[in-house]
N, C-alpha and C positions, 0 to 999 in steps of 0.2 A: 727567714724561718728555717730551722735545721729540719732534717730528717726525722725525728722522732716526735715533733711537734703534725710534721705534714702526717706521719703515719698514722698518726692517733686522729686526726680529722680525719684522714680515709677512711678507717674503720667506724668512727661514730655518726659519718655524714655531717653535714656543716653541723658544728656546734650552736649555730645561732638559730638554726630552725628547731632543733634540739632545746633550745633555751626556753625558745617562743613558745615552745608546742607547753611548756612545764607551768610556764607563765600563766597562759591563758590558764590551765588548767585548775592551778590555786586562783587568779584572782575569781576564776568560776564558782571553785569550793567556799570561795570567802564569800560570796556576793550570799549564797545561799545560804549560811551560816550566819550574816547579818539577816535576812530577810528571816530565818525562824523567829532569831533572838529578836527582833523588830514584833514580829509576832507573837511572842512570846508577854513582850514588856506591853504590847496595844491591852490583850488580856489583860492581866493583872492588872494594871491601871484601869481599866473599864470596872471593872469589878474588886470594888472596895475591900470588902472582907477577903476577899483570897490573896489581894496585897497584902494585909495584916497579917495573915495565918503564913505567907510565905514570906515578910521579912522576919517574922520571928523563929521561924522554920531554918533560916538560910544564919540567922545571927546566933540560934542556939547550936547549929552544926559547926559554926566556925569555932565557937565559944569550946566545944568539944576537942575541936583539931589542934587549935590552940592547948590544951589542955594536954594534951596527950606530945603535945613537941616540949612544952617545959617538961611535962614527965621523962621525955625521952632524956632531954639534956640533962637531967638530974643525976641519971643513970651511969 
């Protein structure tokens, strides 16, 4: 290991506790961002009509987005 490798672990502290600490912390953020979306999807399927009013909610927003990238590219 040169000199400039070992400097920069001294200054950051092990890198790998560094890594860990990062790790834990997104797979934390993701667990809870499944568990809404999981939450999320239980609703809407429990409850029929708010499925229908939200896939056509979510299909005619697309349908928009869509619309507005061919516009762009026309441009």
């Amino acid at each position: 290991m040169d000199d400039v490798t070992q400097g920069r672990e001294a200054r950051s502290g092990s890198t790998d506790s560094v890594r860990m600490g990062y790790l834990r912390s997104w797979t934390e953020e993701n667990r809870q961002s499944r568990k809404c979306i999981a939450t999320l999807l239980g609703c809407v399927i429990r409850n029929r009509t708010n499925r229908r009013s939200l896939i056509s909610l979510l299909s005619a927003s697309s349908r928009r987005q869509r619309r507005r990238d061919t516009e762009a590219n026309r441009v």
